[in-house]
C-alpha positions in Angstrom: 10.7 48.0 15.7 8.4 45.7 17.0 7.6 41.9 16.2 4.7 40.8 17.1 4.1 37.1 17.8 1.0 34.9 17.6 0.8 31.5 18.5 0.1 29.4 15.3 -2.6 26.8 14.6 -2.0 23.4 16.1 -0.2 21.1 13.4 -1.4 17.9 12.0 0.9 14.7 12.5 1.9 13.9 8.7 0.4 10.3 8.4 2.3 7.3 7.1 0.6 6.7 4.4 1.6 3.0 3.6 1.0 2.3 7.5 -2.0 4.0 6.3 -2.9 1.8 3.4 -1.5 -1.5 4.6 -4.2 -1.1 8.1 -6.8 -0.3 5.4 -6.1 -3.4 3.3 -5.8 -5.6 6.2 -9.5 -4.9 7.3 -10.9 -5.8 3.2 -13.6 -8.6 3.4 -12.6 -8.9 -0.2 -8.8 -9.3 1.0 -9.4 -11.5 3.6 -11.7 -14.0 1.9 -8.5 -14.6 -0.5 -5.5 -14.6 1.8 -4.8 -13.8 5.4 -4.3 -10.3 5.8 -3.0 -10.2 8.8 0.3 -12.1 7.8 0.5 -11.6 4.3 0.0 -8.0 3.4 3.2 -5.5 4.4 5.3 -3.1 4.0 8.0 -5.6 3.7 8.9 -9.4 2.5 10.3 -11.4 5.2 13.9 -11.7 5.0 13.5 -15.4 5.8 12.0 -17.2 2.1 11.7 -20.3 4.4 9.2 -18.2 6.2 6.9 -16.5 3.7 3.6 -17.7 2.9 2.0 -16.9 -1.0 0.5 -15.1 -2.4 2.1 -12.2 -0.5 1.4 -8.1 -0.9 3.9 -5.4 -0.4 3.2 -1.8 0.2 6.1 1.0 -0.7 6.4 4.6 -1.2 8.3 5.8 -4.4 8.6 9.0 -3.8 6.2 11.9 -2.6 6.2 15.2 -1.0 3.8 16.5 2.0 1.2 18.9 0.0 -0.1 20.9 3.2 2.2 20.0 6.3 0.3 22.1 8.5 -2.5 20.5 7.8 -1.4 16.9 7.7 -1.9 16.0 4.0 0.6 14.0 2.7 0.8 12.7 -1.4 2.6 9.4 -2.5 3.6 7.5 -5.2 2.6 4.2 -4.0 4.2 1.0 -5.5 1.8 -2.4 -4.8 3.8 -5.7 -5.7 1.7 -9.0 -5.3 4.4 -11.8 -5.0 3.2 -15.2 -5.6 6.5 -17.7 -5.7 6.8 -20.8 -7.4 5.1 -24.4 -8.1 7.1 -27.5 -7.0 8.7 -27.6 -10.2 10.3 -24.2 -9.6 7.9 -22.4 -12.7 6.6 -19.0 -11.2 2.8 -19.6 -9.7 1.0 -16.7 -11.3 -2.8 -17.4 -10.2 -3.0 -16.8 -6.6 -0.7 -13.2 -6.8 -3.0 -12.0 -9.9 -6.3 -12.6 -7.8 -4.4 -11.0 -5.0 -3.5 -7.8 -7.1 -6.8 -7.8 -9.5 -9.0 -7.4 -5.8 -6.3 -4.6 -4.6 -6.9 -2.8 -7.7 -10.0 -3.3 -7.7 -10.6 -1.9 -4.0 -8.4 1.3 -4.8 -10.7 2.2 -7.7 -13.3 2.6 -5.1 -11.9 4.5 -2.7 -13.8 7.5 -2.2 -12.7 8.4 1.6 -11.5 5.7 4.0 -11.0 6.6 7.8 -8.4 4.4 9.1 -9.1 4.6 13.1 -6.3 6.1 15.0 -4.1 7.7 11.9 -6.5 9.3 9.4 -8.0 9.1 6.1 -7.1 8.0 3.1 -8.7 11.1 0.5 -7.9 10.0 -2.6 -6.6 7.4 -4.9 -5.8 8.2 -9.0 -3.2 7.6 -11.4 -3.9 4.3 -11.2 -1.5 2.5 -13.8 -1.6 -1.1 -15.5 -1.0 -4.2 -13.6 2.3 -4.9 -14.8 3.9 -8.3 -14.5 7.2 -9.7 -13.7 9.6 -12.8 -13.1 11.2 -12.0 -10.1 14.7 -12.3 -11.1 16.1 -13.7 -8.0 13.5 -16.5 -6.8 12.6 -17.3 -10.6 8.8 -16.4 -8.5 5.7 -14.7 -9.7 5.1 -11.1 -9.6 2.3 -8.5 -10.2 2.9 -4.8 -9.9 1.1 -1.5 -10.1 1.5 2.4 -8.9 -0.6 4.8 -7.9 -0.9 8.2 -6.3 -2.9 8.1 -2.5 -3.4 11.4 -0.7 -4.0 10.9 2.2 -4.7 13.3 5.9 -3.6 12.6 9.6 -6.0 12.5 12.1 
């Protein structure tokens, strides 16, 4: 018996695709005529409230598989949560997270192909659901959410 091997192709790095996203965001005109992008867009909230600046937006993945791993395509359930705290009187401030989130979902519905330097490109963005909104149960702050699904490929 004989096995023959042959080298195979060179792999693609899978890319982080909120890494991804969150670098594309940052560099939006549209975002950073609203906010400053460079502090308040993430794929986290500070752990410090003392700390955090509003409106702030938060990138997660939900859940998602790789499609091709050889080739570096990667598809995600991407969760967008636009947080926008409170007013002095402790009422949640809903006007500055809904911009924030109306101009995200806005730029994701015209994504065609981004290239995001040094990672890859964003491909695709669908499944785009309905802003949803909701009091954040433990700072009584505003919140806007949406999904959708990004495919994106490594560099």
């Amino acid at each position: 018996m004989t096995i023959n091997i042959t080298p195979g192709k060179p792999s693609r790095m899978l890319p982080s695709t909120v890494d991804m996203v969150v670098d594309w965001l940052k560099a939006l005109p549209s975002l950073q005529a609203i906010i400053d992008p460079g502090s308040r867009i993430s794929s986290t909230l500070p752990v410090d409230d003392d700390k955090i600046v509003y409106p702030w937006l938060t990138v997660a993945r939900v859940v998602g598989v790789p499609v091709l791993p050889e080739a570096g395509i990667d598809r995600a359930r991407i969760t967008f949560n636009s947080w926008g705290g409170t007013t002095s009187s402790g009422a949640p401030y809903w006007p500055a997270s809904d911009l924030l989130m109306r101009t995200v979902e806005h730029e994701l519905r015209q994504v065609l192909s981004v290239h995001v330097v040094g990672k890859g490109h964003i491909v695709s963005v669908s499944g785009l659901e309905g802003i949803q909104q909701l009091q954040d149960p433990d700072t009584n702050g505003a919140r806007w959410w949406m999904d959708a699904i990004v495919v994106t490929r490594g560099e």
